[in-house]
C-alpha positions in Angstrom: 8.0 -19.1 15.6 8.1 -17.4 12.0 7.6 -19.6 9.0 9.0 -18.3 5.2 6.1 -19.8 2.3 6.2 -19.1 -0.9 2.9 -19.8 -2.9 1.8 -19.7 -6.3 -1.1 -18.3 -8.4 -1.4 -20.8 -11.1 -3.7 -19.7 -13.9 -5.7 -22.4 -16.1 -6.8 -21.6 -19.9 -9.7 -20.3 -18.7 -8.6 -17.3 -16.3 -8.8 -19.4 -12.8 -6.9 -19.8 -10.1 -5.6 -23.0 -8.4 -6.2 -23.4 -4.8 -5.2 -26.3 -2.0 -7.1 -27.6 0.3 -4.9 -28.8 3.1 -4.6 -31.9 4.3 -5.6 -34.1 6.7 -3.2 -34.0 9.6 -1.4 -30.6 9.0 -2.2 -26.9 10.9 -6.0 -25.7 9.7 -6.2 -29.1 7.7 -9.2 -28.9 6.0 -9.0 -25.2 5.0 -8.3 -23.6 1.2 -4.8 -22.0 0.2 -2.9 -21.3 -2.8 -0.3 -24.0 -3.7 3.3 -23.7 -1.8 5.0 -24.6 1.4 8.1 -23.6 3.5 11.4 -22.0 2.4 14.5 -23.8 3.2 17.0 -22.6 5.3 19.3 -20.3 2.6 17.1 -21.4 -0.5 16.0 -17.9 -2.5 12.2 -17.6 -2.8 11.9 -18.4 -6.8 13.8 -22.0 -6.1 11.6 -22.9 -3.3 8.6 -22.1 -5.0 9.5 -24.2 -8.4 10.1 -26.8 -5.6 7.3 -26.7 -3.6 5.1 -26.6 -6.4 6.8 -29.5 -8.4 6.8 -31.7 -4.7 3.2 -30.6 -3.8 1.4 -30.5 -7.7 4.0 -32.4 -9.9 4.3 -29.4 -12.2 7.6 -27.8 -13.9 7.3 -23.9 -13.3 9.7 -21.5 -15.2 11.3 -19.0 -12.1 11.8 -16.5 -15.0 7.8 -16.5 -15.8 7.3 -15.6 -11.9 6.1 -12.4 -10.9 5.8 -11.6 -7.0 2.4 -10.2 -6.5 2.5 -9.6 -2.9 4.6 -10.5 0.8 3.0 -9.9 4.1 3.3 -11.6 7.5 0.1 -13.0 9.8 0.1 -14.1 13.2 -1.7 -16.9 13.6 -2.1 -17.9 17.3 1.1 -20.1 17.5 3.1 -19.2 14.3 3.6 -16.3 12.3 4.1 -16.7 8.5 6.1 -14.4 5.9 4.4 -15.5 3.0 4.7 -14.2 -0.8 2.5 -15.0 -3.4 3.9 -15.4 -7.0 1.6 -15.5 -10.8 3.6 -17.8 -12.1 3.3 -17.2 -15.9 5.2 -20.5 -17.3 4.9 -24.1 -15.6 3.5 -27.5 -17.5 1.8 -30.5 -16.4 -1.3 -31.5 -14.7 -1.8 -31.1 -11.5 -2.1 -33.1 -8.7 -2.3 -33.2 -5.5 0.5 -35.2 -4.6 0.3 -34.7 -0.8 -3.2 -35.8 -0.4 -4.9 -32.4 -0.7 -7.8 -31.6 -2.4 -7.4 -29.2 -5.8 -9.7 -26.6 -7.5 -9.8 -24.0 -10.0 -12.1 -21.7 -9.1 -12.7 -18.1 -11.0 -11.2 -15.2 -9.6 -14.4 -13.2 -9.2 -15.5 -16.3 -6.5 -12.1 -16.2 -4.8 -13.8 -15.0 -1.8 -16.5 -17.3 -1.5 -13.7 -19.7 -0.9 -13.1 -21.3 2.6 -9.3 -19.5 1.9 -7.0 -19.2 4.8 -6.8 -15.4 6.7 -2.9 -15.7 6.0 -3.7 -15.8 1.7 -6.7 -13.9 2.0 -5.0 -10.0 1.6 -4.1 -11.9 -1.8 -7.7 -12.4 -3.0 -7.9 -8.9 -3.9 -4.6 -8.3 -5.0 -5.2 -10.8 -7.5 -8.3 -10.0 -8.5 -7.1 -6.1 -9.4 -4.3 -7.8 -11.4 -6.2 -10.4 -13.3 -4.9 -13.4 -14.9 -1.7 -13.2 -16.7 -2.2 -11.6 -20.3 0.1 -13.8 -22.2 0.4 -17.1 -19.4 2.2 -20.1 -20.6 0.7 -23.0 -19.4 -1.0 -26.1 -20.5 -4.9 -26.9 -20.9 -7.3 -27.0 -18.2 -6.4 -30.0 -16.3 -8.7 -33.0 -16.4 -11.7 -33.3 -14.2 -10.4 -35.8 -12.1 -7.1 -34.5 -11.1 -8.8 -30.9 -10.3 -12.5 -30.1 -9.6 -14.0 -26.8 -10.6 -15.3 -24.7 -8.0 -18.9 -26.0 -6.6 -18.1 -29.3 -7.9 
């Protein structure tokens, strides 16, 4: 079975990185990702991503401030997913994890420290070359509560 995700690299004031943890009750629950989910059937990349990150983080992203860092596809065991990784470079809001998950912004020098899924982990270092986006448009650093720093 092969699974289309877009995901998101979400940038605070700061220079770090958003990641998930997912939740409870869903395939390597438990584990560290960067915000996204599953492409609908006929839905273009950009769309599903604004989607997925306004269902899963209650955020507004701009598609025209999204930049495709990276696509690759891992086999897990029972699935394989086609995933693509976007900086997104214009969304507002706080975020929150609206489906339960944990949240986390975490500098992109301890990326790897990270409990971060082998499917997002080729992204890591992709990222990290890249660097936060120069000019991002996005709000504040989110409130403590809503997302914990890294070793919080």
């Amino acid at each position: 079975m092969r699974i289309r995700v877009v995901a998101g690299a979400l940038f605070d004031a700061d220079g770090r990185v958003l990641i998930a943890e997912r939740p409870a009750g869903t395939h390597l629950a438990g584990r560290w990702e960067f915000p996204g989910g599953k492409v609908g059937e006929g839905e273009a990349l950009e769309p599903a991503l604004a989607r997925e990150l306004r269902e899963e983080l209650g955020v507004a992203v701009d598609v025209d401030g999204c930049q495709r860092l990276a696509s690759l596809t891992h086999a897990y065991p029972d699935r394989e997913v086609e995933l693509h990784l976007y900086v997104v470079d214009g969304w507002s809001g706080t975020p929150r994890g609206l489906d339960g998950q944990g949240l986390r912004w975490v500098p992109l020098a301890a990326l790897g420290a990270e409990d971060i899924l082998e499917a997002d982990r080729p992204f890591i270092e992709a990222l990290q070359r890249r660097g936060p986006p120069p000019n991002f448009n996005c709000c504040a650093a989110p409130p403590a509560a809503a997302a914990k720093p890294a070793g919080a």
